[in-house]
C-alpha positions in Angstrom: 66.8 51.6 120.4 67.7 50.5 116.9 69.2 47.3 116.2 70.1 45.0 113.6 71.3 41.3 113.5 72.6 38.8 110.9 71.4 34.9 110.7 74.7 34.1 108.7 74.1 30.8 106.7 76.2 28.0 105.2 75.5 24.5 103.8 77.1 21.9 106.4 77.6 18.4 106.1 74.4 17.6 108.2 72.9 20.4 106.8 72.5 24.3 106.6 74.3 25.8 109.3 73.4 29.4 111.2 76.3 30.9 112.9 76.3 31.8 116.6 78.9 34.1 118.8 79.4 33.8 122.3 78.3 36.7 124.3 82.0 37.6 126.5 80.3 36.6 130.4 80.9 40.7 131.2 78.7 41.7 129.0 76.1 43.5 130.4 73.2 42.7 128.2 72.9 38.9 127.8 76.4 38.0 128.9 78.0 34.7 128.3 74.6 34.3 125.3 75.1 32.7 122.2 73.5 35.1 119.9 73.4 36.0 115.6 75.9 38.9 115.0 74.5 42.3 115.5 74.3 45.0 117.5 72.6 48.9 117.8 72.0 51.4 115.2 74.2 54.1 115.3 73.7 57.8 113.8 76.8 57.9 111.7 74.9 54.6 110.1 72.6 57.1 108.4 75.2 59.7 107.6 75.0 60.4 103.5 78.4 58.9 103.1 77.3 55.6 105.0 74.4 55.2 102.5 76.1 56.0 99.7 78.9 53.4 100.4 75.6 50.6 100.1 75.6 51.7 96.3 72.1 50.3 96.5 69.1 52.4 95.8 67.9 53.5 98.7 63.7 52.9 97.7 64.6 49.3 97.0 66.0 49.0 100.5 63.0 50.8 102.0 60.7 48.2 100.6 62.5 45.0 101.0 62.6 46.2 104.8 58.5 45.4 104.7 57.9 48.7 106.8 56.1 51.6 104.4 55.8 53.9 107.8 59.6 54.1 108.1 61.8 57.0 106.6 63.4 55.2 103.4 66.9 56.7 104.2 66.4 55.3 107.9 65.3 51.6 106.9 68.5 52.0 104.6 70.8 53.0 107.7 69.6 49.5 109.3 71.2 47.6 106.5 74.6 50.0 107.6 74.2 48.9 111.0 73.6 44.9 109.9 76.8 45.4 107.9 78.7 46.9 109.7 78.0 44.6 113.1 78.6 41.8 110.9 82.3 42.9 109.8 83.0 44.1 113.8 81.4 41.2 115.6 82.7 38.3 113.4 84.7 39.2 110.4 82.6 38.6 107.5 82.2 41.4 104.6 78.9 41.6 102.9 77.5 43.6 100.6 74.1 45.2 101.0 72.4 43.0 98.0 73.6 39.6 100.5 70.8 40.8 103.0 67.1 39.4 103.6 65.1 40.8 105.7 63.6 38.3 108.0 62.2 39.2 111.3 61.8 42.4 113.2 62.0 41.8 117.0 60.6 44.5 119.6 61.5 43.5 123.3 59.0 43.3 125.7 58.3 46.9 128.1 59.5 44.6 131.0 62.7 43.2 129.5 63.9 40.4 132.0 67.4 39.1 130.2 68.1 43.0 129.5 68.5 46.1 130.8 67.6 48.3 127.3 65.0 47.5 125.1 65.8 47.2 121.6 63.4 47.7 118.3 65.7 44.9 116.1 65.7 43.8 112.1 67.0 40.3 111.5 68.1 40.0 108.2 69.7 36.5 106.4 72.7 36.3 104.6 74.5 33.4 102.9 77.6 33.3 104.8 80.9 34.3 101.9 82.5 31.0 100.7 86.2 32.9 100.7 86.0 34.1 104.1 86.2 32.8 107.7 84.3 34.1 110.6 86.3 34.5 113.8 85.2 36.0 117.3 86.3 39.3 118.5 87.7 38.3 122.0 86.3 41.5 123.3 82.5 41.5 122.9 82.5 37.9 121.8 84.8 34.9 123.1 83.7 31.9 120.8 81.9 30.9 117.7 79.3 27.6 116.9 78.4 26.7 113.2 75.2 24.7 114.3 72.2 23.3 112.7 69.0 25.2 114.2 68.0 21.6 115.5 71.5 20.8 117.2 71.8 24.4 118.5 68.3 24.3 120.2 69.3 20.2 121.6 72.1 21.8 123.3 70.0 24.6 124.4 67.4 22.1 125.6 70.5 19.8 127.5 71.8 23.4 129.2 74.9 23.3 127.1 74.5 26.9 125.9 72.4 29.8 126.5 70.0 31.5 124.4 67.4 34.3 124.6 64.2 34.0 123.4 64.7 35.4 119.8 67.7 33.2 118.7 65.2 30.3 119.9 62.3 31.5 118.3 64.5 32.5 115.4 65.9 29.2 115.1 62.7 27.5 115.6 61.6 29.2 112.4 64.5 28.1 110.4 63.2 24.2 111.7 61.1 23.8 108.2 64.0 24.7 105.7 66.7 22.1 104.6 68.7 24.8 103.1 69.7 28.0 102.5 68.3 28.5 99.2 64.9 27.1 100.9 65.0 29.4 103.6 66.2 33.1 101.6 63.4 31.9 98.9 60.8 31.7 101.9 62.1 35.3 103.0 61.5 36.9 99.5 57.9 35.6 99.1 56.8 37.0 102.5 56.8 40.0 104.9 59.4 40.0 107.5 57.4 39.2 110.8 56.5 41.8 113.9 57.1 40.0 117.2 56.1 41.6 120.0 56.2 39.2 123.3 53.8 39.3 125.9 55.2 38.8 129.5 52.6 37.3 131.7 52.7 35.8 135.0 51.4 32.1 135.4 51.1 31.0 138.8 54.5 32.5 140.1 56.5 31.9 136.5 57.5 34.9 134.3 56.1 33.6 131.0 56.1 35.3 127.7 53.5 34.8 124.9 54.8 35.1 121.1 
């Protein structure tokens, strides 16, 4: 299924912060998780009214996405569904000029933290000054402003829980020392294709990237 997910940014005082929401521990697809705000496509997010409420021109969309083979008014409906998660899942109101694309995650044919499999953009946003993210308390119960570096040590020390694309993810944002570095870097290049690998070594599901 289609999915799309938001690596909200902000300049901390140690240094640009991503924003992470606790996955509520009932959830049935990577409950108790710390993951980027997102969530499925859904049909009404390519309704005409739902692109034409992105008052953004629906070619330019199509090619930022980095994916010529798609149907230009469905690459436009993923930006709908970014937005929209974003608002539901933690709040914040963007517009559809505040989204990079980044990333496009497919998960594996033998998911193993998931029941569903899930064909998902990432996009980047610089997280609005006047606003405040808060959690849901229904899909999500608590929020982290983190560093990619102090959110992967307290991965690392078992503190939280991540799945493999918020590490990966964040292991890409290592490199940049802010968010001007970092949405810069995602204009200049094609969002990436991931497509892990699950193999097993000697007993131990392991997945190549």
């Amino acid at each position: 299924r289609d999915a799309a997910t938001v690596l909200m940014l902000r300049e901390g005082e140690a240094g640009m912060e991503v924003l992470l929401l606790k996955r509520h521990t009932d959830s049935k697809d990577l409950g108790g998780a710390f993951v980027f705000p997102g969530g499925k496509r859904d049909e009404a997010d390519g309704s005409p009214e739902a692109l034409a409420a992105l008052q953004q021109d629906v070619a330019k969309l199509h090619a930022q996405l980095g994916e010529p083979d798609l149907d230009p008014h469905h690459a436009a409906s993923l930006f709908v569904a970014a937005l929209r998660e974003a608002q539901e899942e933690c709040g914040l109101q963007l517009q559809a000029t505040d989204l990079q694309a980044w990333s496009r995650w497919i998960t594996p044919r033998m998911p193993s933290m998931m029941s569903k499999r899930f064909d998902t953009r990432f996009f980047l946003a610089r997280a609005p000054h006047a606003q405040t993210a808060v959690h849901d308390n229904h899909e999500t119960t608590e929020i982290l402003w983190a560093t990619p570096r102090n959110a992967l040590i307290q991965y690392w020390q078992g503190h939280i829980v991540l799945a493999p694309p918020q590490i990966m993810t964040l292991v890409s944002l290592l490199s940049h020392t802010c968010t001007d570095s970092v949405l810069n870097c995602a204009r200049q290049q094609k969002p990436a294709l991931i497509l892990p690998e699950a193999f097993d070594d000697g007993g131990v599901r392991t997945l190549c990237y």
